[in-house]
Backbone as a printed PyTorch tensor [residue, N CA C, xyz], in Angstrom:
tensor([[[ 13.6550,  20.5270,  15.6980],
         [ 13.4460,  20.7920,  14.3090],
         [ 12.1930,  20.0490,  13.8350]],

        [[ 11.3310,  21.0700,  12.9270],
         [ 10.1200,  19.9590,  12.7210],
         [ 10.2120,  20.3240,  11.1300]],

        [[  9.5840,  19.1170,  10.6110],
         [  9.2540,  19.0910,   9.4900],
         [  8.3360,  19.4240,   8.4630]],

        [[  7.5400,  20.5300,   7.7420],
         [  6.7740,  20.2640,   7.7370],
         [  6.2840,  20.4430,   5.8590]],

        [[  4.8760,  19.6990,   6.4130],
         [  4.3130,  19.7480,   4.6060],
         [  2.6270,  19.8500,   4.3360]],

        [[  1.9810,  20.1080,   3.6220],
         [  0.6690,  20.2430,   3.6320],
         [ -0.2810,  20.0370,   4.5950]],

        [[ -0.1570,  18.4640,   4.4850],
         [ -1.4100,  17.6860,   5.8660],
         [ -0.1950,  17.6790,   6.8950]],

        [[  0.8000,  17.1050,   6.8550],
         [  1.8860,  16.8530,   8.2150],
         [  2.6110,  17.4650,   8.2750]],

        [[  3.2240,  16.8880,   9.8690],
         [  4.7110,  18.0330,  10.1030],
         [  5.5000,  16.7660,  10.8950]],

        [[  6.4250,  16.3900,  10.6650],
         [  7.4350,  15.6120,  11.5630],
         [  7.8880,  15.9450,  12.4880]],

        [[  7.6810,  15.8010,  13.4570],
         [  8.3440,  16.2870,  15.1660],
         [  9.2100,  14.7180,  15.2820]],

        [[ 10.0360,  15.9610,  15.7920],
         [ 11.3860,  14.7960,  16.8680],
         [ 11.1110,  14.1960,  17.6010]],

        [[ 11.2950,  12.7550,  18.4870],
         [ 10.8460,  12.4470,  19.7000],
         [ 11.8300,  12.5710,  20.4770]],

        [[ 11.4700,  14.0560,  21.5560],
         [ 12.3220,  14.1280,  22.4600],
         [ 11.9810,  14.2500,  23.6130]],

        [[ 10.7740,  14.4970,  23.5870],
         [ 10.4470,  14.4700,  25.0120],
         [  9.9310,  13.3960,  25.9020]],

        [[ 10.0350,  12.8170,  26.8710],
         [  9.3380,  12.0360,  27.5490],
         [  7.7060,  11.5150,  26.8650]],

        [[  6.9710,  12.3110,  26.9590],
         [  5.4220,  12.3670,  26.1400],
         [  5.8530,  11.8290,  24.9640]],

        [[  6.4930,  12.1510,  24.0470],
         [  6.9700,  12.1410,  22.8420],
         [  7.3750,  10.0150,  22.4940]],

        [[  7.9870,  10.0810,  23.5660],
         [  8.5880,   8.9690,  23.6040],
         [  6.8170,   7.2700,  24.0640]],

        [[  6.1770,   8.1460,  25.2590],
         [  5.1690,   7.2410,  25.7050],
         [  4.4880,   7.4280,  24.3990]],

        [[  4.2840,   8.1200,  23.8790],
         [  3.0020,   8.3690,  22.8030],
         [  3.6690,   7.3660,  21.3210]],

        [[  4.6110,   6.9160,  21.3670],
         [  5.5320,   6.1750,  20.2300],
         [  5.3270,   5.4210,  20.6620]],

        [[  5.5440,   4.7440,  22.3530],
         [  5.4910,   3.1610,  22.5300],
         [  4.0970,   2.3880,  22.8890]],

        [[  2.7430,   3.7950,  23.3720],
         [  1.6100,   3.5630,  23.2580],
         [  1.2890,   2.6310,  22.0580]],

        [[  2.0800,   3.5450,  20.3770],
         [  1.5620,   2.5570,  19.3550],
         [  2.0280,   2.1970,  19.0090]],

        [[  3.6030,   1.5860,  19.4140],
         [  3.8360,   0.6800,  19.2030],
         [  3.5990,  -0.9310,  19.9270]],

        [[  3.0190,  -0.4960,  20.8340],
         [  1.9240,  -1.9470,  22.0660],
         [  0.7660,  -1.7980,  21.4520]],

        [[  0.7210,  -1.5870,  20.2440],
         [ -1.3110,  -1.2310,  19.7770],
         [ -1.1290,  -1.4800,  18.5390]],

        [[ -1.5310,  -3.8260,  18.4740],
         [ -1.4720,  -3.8450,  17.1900],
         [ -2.6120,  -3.8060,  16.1560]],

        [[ -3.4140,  -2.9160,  16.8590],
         [ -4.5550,  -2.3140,  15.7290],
         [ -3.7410,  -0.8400,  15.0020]],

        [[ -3.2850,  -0.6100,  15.7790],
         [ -2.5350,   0.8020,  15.7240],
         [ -1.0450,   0.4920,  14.2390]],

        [[ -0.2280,  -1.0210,  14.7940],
         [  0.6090,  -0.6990,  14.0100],
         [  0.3800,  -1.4510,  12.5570]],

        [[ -0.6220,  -1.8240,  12.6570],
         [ -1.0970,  -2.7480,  10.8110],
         [ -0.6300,  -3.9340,  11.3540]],

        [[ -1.3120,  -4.5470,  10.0750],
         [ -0.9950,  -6.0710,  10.0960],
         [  0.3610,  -6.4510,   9.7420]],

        [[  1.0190,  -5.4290,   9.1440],
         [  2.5430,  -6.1630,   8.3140],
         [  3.7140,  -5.4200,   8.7940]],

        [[  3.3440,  -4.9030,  10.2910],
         [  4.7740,  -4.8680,  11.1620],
         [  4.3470,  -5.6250,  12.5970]],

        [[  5.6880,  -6.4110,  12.6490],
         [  5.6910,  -7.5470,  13.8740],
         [  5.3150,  -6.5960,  15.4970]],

        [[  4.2350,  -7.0250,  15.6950],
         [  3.6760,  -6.9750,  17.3350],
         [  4.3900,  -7.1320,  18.3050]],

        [[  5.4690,  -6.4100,  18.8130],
         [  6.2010,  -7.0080,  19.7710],
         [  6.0860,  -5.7130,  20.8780]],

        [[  5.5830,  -6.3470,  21.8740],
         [  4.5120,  -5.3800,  22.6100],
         [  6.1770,  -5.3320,  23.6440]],

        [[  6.7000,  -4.2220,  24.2870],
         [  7.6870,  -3.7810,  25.4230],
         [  6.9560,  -2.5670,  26.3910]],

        [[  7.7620,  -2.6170,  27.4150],
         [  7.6200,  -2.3250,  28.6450],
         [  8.0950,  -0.9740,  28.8240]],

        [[  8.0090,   0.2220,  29.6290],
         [  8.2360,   1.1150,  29.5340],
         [  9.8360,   1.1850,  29.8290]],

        [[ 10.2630,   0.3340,  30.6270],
         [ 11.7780,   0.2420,  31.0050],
         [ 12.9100,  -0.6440,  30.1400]],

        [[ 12.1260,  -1.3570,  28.7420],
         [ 12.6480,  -2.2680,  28.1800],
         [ 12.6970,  -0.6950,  26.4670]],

        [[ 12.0290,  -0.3140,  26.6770],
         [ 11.5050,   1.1170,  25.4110],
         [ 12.7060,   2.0770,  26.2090]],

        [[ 13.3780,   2.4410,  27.2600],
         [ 14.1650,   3.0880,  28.1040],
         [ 15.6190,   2.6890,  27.2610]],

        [[ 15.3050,   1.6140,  27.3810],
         [ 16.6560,   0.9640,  27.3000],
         [ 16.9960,   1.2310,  25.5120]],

        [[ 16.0190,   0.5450,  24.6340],
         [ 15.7110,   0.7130,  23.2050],
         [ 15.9490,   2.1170,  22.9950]],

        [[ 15.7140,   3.3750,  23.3170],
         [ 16.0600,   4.7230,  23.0080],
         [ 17.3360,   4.9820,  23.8610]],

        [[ 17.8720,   4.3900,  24.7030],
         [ 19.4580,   4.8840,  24.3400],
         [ 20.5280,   4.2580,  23.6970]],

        [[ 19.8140,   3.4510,  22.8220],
         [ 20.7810,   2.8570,  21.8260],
         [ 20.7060,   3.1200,  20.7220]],

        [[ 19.4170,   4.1060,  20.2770],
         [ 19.3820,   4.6800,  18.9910],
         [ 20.1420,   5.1040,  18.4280]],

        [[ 20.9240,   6.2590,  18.8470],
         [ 21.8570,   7.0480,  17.9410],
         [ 23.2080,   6.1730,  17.9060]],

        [[ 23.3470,   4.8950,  18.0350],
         [ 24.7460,   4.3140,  18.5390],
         [ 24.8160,   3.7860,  16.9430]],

        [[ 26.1180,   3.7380,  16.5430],
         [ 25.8890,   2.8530,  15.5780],
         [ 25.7730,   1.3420,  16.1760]],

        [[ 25.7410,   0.0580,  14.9880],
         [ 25.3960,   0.7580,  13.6820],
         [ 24.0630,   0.9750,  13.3520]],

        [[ 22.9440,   0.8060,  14.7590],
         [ 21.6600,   1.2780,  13.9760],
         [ 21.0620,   2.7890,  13.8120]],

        [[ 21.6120,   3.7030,  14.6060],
         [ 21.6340,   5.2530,  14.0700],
         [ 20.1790,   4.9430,  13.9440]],

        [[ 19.4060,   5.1100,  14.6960],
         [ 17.7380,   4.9600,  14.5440],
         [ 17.2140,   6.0550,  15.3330]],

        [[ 16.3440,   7.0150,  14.3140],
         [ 15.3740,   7.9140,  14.1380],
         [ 14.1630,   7.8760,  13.9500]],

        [[ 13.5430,   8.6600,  15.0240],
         [ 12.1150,   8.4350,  14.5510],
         [ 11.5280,   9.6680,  14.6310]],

        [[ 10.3160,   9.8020,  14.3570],
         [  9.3840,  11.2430,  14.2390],
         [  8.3870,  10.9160,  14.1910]],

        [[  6.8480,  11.4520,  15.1270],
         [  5.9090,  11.2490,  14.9260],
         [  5.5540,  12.2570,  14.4150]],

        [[  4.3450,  11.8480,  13.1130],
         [  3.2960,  12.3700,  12.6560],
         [  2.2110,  13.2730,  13.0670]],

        [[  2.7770,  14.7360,  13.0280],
         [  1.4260,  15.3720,  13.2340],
         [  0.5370,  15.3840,  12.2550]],

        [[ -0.8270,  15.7570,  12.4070],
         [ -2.0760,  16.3760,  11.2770],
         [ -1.7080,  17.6750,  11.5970]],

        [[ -1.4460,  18.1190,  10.3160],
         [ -1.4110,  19.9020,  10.8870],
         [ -2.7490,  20.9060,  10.9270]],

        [[ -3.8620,  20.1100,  10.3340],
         [ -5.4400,  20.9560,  11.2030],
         [ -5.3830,  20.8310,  12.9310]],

        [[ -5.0710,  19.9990,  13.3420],
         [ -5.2930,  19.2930,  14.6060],
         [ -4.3190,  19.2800,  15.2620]],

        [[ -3.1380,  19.1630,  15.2940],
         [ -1.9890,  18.9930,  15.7780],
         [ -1.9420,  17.3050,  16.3790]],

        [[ -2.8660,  16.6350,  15.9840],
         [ -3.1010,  15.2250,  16.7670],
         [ -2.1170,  14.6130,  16.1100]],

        [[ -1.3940,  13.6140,  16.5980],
         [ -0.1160,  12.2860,  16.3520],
         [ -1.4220,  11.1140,  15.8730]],

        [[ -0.7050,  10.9240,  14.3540],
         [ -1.5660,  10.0820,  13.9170],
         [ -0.5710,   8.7890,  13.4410]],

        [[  0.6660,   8.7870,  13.4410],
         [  1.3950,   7.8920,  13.4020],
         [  2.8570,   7.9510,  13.7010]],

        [[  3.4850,   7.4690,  12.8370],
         [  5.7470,   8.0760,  12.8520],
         [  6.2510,   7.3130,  12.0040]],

        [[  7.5430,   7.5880,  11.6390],
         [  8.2360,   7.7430,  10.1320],
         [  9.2780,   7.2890,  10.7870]],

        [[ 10.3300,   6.2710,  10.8610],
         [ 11.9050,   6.2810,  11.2540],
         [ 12.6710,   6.0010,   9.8080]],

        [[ 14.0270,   6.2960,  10.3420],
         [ 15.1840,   5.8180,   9.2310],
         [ 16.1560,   5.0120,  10.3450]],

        [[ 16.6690,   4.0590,   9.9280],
         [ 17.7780,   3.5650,  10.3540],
         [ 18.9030,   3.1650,   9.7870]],

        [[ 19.6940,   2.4840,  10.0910],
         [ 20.7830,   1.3200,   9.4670],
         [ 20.2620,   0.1330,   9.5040]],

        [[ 20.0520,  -0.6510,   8.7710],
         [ 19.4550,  -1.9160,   9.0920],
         [ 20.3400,  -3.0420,   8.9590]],

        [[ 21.6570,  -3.0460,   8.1700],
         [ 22.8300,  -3.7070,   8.5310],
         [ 24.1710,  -3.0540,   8.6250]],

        [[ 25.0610,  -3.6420,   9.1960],
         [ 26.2030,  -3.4090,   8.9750],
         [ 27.2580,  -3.3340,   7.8790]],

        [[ 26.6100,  -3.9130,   6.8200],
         [ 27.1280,  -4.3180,   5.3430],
         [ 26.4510,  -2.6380,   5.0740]],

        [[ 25.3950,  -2.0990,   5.4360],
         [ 24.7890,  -1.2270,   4.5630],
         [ 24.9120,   0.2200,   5.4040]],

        [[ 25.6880,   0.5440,   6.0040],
         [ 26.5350,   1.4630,   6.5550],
         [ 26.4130,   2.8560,   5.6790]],

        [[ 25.8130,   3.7260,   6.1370],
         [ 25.7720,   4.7460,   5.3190],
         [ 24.2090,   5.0690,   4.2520]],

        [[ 23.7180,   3.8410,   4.2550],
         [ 22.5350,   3.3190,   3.2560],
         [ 21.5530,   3.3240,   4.6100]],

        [[ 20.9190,   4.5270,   4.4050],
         [ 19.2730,   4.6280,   5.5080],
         [ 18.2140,   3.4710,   5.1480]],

        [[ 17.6310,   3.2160,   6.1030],
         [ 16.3520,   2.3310,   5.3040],
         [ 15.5430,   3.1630,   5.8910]],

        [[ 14.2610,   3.4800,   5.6840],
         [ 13.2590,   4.3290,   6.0210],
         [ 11.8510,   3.3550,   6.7590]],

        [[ 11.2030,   3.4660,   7.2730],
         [  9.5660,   2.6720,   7.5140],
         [  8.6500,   3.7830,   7.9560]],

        [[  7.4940,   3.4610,   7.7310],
         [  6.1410,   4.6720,   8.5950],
         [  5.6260,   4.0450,   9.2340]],

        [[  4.2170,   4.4470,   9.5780],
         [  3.2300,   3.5100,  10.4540],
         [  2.2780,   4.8750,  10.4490]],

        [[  0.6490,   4.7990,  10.0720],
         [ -0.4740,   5.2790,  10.2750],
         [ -0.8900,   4.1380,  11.4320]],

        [[ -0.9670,   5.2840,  12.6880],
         [ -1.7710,   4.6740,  13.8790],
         [ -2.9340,   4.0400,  13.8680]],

        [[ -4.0270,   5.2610,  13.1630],
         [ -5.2590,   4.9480,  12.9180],
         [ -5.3150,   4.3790,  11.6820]],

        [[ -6.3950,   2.9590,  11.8950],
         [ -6.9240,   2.5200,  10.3320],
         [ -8.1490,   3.1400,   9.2220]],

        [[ -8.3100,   4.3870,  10.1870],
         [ -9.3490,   5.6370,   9.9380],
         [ -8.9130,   6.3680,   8.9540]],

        [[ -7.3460,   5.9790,   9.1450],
         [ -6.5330,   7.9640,   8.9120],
         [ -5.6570,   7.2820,   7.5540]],

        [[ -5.8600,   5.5940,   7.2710],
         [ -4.9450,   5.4030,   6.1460],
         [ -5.4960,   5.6090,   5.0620]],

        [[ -4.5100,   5.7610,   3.8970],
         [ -5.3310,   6.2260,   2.6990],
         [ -5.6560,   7.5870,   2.4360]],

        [[ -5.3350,   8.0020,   2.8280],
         [ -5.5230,   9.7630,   3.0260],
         [ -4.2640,  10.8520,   2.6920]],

        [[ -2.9910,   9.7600,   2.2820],
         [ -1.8170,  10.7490,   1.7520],
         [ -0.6880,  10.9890,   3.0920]],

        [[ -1.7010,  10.6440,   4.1600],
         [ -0.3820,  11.1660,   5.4360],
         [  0.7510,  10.2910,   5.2680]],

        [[  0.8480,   9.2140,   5.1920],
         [  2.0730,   8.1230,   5.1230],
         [  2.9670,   8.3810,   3.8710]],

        [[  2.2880,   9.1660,   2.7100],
         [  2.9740,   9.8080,   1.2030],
         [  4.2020,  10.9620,   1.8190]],

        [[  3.4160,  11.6400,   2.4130],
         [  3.4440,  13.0220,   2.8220],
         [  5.0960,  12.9820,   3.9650]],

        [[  4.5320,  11.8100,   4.5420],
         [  5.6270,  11.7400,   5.9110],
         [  6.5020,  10.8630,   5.4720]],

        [[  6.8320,  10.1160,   4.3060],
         [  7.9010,   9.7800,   3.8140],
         [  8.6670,  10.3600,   2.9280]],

        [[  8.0500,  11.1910,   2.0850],
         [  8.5930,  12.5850,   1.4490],
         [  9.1380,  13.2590,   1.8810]],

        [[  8.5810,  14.0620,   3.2840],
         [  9.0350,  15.1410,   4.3890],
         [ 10.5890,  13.9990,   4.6350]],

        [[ 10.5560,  13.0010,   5.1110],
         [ 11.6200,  12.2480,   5.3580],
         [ 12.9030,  11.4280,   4.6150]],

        [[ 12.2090,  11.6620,   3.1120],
         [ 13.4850,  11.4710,   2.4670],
         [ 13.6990,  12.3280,   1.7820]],

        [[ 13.7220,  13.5050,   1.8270],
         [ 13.7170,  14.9990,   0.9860],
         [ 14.9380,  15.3670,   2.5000]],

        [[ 14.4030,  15.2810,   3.7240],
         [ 15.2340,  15.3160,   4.7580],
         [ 17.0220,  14.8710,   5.0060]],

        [[ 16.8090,  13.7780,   4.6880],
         [ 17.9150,  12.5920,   4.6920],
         [ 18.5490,  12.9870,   3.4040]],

        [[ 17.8050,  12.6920,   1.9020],
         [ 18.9300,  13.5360,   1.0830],
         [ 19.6680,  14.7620,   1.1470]],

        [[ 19.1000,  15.6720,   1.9700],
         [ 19.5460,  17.5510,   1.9190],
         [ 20.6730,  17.5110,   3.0710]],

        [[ 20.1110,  16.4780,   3.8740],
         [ 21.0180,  16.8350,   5.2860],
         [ 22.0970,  15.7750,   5.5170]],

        [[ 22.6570,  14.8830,   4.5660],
         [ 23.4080,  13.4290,   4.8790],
         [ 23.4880,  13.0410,   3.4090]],

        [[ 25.3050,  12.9760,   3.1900],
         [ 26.0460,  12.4820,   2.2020],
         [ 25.8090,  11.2650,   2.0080]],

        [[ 24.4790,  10.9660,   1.2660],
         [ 24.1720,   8.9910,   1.0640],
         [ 23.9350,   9.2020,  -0.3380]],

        [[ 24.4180,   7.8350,  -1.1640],
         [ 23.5530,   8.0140,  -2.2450],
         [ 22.3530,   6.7290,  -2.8530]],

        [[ 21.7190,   6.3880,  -1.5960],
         [ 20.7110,   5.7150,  -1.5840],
         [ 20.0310,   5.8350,  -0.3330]],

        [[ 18.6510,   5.8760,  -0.8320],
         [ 18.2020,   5.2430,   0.6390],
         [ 17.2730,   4.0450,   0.5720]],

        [[ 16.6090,   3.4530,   1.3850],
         [ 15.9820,   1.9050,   0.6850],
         [ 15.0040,   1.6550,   2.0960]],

        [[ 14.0450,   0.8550,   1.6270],
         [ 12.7630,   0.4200,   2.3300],
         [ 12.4960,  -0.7280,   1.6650]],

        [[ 11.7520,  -1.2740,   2.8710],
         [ 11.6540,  -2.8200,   3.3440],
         [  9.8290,  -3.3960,   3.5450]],

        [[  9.1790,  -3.7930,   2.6910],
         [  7.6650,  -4.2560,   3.5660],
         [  7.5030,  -5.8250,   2.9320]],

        [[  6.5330,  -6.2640,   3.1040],
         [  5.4860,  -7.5900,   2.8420],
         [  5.2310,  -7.3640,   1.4570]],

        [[  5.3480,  -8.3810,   0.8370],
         [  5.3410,  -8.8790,  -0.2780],
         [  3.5040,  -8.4490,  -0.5950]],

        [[  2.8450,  -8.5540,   0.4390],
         [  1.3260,  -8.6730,   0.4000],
         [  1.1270,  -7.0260,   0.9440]],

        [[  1.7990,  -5.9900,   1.0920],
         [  1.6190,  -4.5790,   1.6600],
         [  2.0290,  -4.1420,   0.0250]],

        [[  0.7580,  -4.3170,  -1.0230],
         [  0.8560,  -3.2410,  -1.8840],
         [  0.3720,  -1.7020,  -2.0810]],

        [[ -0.3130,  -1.1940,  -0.5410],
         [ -0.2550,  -0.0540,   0.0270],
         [  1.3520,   0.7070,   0.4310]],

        [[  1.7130,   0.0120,   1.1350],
         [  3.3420,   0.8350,   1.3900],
         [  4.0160,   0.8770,   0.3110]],

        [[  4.1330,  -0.0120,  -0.4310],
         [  4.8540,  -0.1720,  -2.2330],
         [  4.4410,   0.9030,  -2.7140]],

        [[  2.4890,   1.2010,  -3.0690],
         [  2.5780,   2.3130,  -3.5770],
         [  3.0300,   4.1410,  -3.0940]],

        [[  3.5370,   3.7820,  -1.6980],
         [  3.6010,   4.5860,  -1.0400],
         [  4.6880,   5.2260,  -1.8650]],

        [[  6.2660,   4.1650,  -1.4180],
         [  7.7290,   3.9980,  -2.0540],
         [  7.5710,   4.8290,  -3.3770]],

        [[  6.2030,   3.9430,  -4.0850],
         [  6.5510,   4.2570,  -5.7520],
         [  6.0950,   5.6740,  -6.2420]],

        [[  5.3530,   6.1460,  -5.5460],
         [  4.6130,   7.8200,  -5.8040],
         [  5.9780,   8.4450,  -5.3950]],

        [[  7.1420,   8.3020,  -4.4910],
         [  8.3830,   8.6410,  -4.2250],
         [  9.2200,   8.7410,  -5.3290]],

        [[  9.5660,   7.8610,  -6.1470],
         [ 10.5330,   7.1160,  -7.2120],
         [ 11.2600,   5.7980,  -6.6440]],

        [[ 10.8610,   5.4310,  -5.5310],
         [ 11.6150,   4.1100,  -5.3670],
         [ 11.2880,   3.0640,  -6.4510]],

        [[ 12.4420,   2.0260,  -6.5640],
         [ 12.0530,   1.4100,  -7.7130],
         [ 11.9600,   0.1500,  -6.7620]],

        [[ 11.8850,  -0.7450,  -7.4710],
         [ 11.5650,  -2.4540,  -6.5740],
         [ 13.2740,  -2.7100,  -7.1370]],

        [[ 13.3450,  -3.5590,  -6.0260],
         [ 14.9750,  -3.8130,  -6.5860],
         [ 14.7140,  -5.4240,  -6.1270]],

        [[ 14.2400,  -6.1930,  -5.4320],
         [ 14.1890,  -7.6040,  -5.6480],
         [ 13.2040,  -8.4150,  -4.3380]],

        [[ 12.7210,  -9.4550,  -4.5820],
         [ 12.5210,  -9.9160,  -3.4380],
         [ 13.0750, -10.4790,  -2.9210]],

        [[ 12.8870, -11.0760,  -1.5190],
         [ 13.3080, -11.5560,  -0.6310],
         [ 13.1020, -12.7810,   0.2750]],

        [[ 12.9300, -13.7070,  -0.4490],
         [ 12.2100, -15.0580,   0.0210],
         [ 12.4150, -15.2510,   1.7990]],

        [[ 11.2800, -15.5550,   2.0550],
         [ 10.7900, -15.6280,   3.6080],
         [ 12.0030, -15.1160,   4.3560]],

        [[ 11.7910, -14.1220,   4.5950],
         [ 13.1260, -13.2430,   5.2890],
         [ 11.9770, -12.2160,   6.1240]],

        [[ 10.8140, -12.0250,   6.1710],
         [  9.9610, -11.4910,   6.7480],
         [  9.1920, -12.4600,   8.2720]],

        [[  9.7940, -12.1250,   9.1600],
         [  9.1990, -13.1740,  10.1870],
         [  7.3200, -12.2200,  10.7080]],

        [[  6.7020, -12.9130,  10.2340],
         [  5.1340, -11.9470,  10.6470],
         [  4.2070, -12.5940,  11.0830]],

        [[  3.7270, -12.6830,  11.8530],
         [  2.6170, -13.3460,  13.3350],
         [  2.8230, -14.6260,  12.8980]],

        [[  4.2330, -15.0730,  12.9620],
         [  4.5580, -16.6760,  13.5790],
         [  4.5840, -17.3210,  12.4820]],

        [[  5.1800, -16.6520,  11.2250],
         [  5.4700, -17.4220,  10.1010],
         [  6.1270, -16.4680,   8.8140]],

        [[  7.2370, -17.0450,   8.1370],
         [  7.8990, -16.2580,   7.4210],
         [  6.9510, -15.7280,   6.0960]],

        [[  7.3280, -14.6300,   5.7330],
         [  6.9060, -14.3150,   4.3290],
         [  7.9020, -13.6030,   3.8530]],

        [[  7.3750, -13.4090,   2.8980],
         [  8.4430, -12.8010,   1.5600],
         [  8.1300, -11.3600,   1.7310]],

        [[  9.6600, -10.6930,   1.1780],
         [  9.5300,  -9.4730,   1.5880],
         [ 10.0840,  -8.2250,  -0.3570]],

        [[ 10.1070,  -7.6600,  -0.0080],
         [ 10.3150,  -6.8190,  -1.1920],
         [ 11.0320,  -5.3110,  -0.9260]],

        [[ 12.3940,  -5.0120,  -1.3050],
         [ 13.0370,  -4.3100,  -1.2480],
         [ 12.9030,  -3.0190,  -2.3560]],

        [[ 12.3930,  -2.1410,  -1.9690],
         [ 12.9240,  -1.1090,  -2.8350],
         [ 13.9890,   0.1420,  -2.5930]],

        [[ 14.3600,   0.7540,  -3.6030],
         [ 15.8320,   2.3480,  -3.1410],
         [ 15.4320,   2.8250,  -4.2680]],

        [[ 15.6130,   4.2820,  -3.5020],
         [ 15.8690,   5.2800,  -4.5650],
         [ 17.0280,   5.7330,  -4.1460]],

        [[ 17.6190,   6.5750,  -5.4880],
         [ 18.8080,   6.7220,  -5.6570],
         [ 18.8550,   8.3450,  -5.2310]],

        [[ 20.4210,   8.9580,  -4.8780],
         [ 20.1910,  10.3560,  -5.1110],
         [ 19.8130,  10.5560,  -6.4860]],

        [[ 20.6630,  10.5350,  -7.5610],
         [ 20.2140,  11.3410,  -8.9630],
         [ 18.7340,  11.1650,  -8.9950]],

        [[ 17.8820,   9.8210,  -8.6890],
         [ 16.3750,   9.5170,  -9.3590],
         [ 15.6900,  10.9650,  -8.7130]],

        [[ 16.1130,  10.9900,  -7.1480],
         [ 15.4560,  12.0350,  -6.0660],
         [ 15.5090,  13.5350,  -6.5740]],

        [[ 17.4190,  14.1060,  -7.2330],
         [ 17.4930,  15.0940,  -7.3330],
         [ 16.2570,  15.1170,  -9.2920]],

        [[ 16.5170,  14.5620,  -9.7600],
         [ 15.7390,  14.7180, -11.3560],
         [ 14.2870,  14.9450, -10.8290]],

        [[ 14.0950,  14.2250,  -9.8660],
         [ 12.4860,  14.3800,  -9.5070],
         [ 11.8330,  15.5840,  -8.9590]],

        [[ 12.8890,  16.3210,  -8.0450],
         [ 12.7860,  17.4900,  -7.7800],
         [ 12.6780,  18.4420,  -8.7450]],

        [[ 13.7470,  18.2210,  -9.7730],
         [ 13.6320,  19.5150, -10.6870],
         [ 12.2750,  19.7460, -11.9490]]])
């Protein structure tokens, strides 16, 4: 099933390719920004990490980013569970590969495609995202969405070898369905 919307289209990662081309950038920390943790794995340690995805409780999804002129993978979009307290409550993240390609709406585009997704297809009535207190790029990402800021998070962000503060936002179903209409 793919997703699609103006500039992007969300593809599944299911294939083998699908899968190297995700852990390519995720070992490429030019590739994944400064304000997600570098933790470079192995092709047999990434083996192991994708068959525990669909398990609860982290139920973790991902999709890379096509350009739909090009068909080129310019980044990927996941949702997960991120605790056990929050069961049912998706958290969402992106990642633009290239620092060429940010700023350009694809990361708008592929979180839209992805929570327009998650509301239509899964009885939740929130979903919520997580960045750096200092990533007021992804914030405005959230907020062109309707996510609202719901609080921070004092040094609960571990990022190249020192805590920072982090900032929670959710949108709600009703905010999502009013926004639609």
């Amino acid at each position: 099933m793919l997703l699609q919307g103006q500039k992007v289209r969300l593809k599944p990662i299911e294939t083998e390719e699908d899968q190297k081309s995700f852990l390519r950038s995720r070992n490429n920390p030019e590739a994944i920004g400064e304000f997600v943790n570098f933790e470079p794995m192995n092709w047999e340690a990434f083996q192991a990490f994708a068959k525990e995805w669909e398990k609860p409780p982290l139920d973790f999804n991902a999709f890379l980013i096509e350009r739909n002129e090009d068909k080129k993978i310019i980044g990927w979009v996941v949702h997960y569970c991120s605790s056990i307290d929050f069961k049912g409550v998706p958290e969402i993240g992106y990642v633009i590969n290239e620092p060429g390609e940010r700023g350009k709406g694809y990361a708008s585009e592929a979180a839209k495609l992805l929570v327009d997704y998650l509301f239509l297809t899964k009885m939740i009535v929130r979903i919520q995202a997580g960045t750096s207190i200092r990533n007021p790029s992804s914030m405005r990402v959230l907020e062109k969405l309707g996510f609202q800021k719901e609080g921070v998070l004092r040094k609960s962000y571990f990022l190249n070898g020192k805590y920072d503060d982090s900032v929670v936002l959710g949108l709600l179903r009703e905010e999502w369905e009013a926004r639609r209409k």
